[in-house]
C-alpha positions as CSV (number, residue, x, y, z in Angstrom):
1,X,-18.9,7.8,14.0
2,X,-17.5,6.6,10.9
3,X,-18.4,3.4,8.8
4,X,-17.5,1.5,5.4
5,X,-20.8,1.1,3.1
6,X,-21.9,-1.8,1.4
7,X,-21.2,-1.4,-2.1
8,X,-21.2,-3.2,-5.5
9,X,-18.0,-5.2,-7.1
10,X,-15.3,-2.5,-8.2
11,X,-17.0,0.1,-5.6
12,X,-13.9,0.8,-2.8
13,X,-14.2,-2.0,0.0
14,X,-12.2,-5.0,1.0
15,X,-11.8,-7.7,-1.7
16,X,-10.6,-11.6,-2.0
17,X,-9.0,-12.8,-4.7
18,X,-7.8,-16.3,-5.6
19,X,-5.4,-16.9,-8.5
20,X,-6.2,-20.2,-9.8
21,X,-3.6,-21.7,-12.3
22,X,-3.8,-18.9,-14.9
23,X,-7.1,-17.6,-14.1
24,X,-7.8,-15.0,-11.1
25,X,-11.3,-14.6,-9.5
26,X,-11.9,-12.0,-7.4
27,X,-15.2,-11.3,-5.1
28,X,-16.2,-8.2,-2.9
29,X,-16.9,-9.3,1.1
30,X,-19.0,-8.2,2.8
31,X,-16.7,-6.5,5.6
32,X,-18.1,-3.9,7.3
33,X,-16.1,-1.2,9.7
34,X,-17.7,1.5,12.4
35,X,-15.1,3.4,14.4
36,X,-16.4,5.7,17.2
37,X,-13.8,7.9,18.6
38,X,-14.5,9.7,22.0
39,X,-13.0,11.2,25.1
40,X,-14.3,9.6,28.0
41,X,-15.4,11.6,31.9
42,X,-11.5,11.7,32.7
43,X,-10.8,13.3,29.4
44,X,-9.0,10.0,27.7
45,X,-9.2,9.6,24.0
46,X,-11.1,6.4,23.7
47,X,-12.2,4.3,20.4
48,X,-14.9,1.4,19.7
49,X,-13.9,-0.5,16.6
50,X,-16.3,-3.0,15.2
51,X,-16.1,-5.5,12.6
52,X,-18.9,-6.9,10.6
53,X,-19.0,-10.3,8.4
54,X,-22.0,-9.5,6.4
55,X,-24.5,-9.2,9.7
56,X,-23.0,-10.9,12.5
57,X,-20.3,-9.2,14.8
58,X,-16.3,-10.4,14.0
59,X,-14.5,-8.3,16.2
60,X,-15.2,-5.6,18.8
61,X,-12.3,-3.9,20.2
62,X,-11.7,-1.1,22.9
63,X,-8.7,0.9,22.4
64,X,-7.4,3.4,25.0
65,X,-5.0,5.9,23.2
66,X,-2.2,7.8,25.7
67,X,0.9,10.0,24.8
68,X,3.7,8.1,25.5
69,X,6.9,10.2,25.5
């Protein structure tokens, strides 16, 4: 399993920033990524992707991943 870190401002991580006129603010978010990449019973590559907004859940999603050709 893989996942982002928390981290402090300038550390790697996702970032908004809002130019303003002639001023630009910028703030780190607290986004949070785990990716869990398996083969399921019938031998399919499979992935869980989850997305974190600080701690509650954004986004969960299920791929399935197949050779097309």
């Amino acid at each position: 399993m893989a996942r982002s870190i928390p981290g402090r401002f300038g550390e790697p991580g996702t970032y908004v920033v809002v130019r303003h006129g002639r001023r630009t603010f910028a703030a780190r978010v607290p986004l949070y990524e785990a990716f869990h990449v398996h083969v399921d019973a019938e031998g399919v590559l499979r992935t869980d992707h989850e997305i974190r907004l600080g701690r509650l859940r954004a986004v969960a999603l299920h791929y399935r991943l197949d050779r097309r050709g």
